[in-house]
N, C-alpha and C positions, 0 to 999 in steps of 0.2 A: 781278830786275825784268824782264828781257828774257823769262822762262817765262812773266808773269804778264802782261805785252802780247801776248803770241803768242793767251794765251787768251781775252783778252777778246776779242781780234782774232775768233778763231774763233767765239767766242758769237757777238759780230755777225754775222758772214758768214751763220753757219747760222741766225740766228732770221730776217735779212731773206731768205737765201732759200727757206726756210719758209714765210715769210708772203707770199712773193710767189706762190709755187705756190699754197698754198690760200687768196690772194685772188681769184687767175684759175681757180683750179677752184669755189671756194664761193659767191665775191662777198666784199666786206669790209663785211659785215654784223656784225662783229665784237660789239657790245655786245648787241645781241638774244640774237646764241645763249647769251652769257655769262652774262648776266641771267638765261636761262629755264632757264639750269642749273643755278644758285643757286634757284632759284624751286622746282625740283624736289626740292630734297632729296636726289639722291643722289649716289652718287661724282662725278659732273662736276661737280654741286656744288661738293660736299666738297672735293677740288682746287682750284676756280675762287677760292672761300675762304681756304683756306691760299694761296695763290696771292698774292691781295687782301692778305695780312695782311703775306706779307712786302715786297710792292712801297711798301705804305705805312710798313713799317718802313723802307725804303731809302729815302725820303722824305724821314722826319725824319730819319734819319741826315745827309742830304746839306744837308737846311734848317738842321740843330744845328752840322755839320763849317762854316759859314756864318754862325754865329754866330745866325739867324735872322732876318740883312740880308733886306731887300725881293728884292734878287737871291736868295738862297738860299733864300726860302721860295718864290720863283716856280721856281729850279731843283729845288726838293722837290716840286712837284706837279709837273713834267715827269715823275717817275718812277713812279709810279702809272699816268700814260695812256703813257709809253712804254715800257715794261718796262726789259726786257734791251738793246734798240735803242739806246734813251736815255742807260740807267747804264753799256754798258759804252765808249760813247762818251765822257762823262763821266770814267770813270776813263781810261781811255787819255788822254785828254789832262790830264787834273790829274796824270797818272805821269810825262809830259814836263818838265809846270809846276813839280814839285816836283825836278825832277832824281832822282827814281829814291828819296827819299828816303820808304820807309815811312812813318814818325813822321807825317811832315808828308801826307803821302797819305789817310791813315784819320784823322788830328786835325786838319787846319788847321793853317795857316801857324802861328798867334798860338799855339793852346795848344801844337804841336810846339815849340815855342822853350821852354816853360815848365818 
């Protein structure tokens, strides 16, 4: 469990200072260029898409792992606008919550027990 906090640790670090860099060099015009890239049809696209499919997969993952409570469908749309920032937030602290326990980590408290 401790490899797997280092890493999420490090997704965080580097997607915020990623986005910190090319907010002060681009602007955080973020949903324009995304949009007009999908709009385009091609690779940035294409990426921006798959991109899109699995943020709303991690989504409902996180809204379902939640039973679909009012809190977990609000923490399931958190992940869609906040990528990587959001969910690896998320897991790092639900990894603490659950004491390190896998099962319960990726299932929920309620079906880990089951």
């Amino acid at each position: 469990m401790s490899a797997f906090r280092v890493i999420l640790f490090v997704f965080f670090a580097s997607v915020l200072g990623y986005t910190v860099v090319v907010g002060i060099n681009h602007g955080f015009g973020l949903f324009e260029v995304f949009f007009s890239d999908l709009a385009s049809m091609s690779w940035p696209g294409q990426f921006n898409l798959d991109f899109t499919t699995f943020l709303l997969l991690g989504g409902l993952w996180v809204a379902w792992r939640h039973h679909f409570s009012p809190a977990g469908i609000a923490l399931g749309i958190l992940v869609p606008i906040g990528g990587m920032l959001f969910l690896s937030s998320y897991l790092l602290l639900a990894s603490f919550q659950t004491k390190g326990d896998i099962h319960e980590l990726l299932l929920g408290k309620t079906r880990a027990r089951r």
